[in-house]
C-alpha positions as CSV (number, residue, x, y, z in Angstrom):
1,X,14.9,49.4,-80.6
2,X,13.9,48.6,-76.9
3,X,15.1,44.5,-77.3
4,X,18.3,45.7,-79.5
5,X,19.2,47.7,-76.1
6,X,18.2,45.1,-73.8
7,X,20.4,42.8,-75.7
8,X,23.1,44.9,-75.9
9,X,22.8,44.8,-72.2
10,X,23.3,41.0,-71.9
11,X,26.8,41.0,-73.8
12,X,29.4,38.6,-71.8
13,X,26.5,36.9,-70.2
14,X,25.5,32.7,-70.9
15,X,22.8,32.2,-73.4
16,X,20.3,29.6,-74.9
17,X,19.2,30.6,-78.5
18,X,16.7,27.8,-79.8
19,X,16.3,28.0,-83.6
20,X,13.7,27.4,-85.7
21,X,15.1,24.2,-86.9
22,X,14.9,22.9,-83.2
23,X,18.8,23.2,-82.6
24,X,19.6,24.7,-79.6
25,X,22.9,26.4,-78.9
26,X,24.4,27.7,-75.7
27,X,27.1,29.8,-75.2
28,X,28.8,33.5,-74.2
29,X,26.7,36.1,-76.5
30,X,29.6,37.8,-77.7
31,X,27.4,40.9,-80.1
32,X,24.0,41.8,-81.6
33,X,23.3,44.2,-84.1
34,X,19.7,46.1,-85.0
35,X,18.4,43.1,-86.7
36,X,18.3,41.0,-83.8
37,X,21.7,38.9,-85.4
38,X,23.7,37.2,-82.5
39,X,27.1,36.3,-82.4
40,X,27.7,33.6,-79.9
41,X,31.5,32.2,-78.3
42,X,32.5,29.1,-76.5
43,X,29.2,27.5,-78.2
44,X,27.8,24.1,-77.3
45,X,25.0,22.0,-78.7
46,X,22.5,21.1,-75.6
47,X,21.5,17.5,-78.0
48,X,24.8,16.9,-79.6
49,X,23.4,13.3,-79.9
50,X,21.0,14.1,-82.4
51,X,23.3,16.7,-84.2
52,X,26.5,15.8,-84.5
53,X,27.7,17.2,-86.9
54,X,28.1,20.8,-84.5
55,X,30.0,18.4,-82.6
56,X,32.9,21.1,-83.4
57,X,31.6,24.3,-83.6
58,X,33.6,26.8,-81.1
59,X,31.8,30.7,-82.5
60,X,28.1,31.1,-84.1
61,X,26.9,33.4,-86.3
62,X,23.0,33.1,-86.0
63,X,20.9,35.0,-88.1
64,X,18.0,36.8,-86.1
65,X,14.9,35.4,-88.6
66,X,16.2,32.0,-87.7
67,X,15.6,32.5,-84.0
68,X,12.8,31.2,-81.8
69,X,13.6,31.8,-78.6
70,X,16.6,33.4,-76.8
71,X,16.5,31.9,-73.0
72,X,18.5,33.9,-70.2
73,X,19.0,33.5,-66.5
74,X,16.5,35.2,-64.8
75,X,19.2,37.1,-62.5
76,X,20.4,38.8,-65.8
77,X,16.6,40.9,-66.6
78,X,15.9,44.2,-64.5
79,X,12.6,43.8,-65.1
80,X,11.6,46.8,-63.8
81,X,13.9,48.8,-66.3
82,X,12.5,47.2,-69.1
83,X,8.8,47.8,-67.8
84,X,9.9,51.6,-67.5
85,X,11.1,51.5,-71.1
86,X,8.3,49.8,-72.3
87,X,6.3,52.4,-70.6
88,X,7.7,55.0,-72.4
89,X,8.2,54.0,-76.0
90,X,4.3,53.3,-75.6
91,X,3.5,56.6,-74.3
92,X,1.4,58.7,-76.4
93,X,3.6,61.3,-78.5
94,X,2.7,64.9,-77.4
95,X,1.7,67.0,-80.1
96,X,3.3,70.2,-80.7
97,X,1.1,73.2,-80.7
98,X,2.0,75.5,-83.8
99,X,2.6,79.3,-82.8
């Protein structure tokens, strides 16, 4: 759940997904959902050369087990925020002391 929030966090903000097929798309992340699926707006191929048939595409669906990598500007992560939350999803669960 802690990259589903952090995503959630990057909505309206410029994106790089690179697929596992080697196509790269950029553009406005528009929504993500729990399985790591991204829907992307005002899309554009970075080697339209070499793929051009996405010459036209405008809005993306990409399906999270096709993605590689999802790039982001480095202004856009609070990294300490995320090391916090990493911190404590990691912690080690108290246990409960029956009375």
């Amino acid at each position: 759940m802690l990259f589903f929030s952090f995503f959630k966090t990057l909505i309206g903000k410029t994106v790089a997904v690179e697929l596992k097929n080697d196509v790269i798309l950029t553009g406005t992340l528009h929504s993500c959902d729990q399985y790591l699926n991204l829907k992307l707006s005002s899309v554009t191929v970075v080697n339209g050369d070499k793929y051009p048939q996405l010459g036209c595409l405008k809005n993306a669906f990409v399906r999270g087990s096709v993605v590689r990598y999802v790039q982001i500007p480095s202004g856009e992560v609070n990294t300490e925020l995320l090391e916090d939350a990493t911190r404590k999803e990691n912690a080690p669960k108290k246990r409960e002391v029956a009375k």
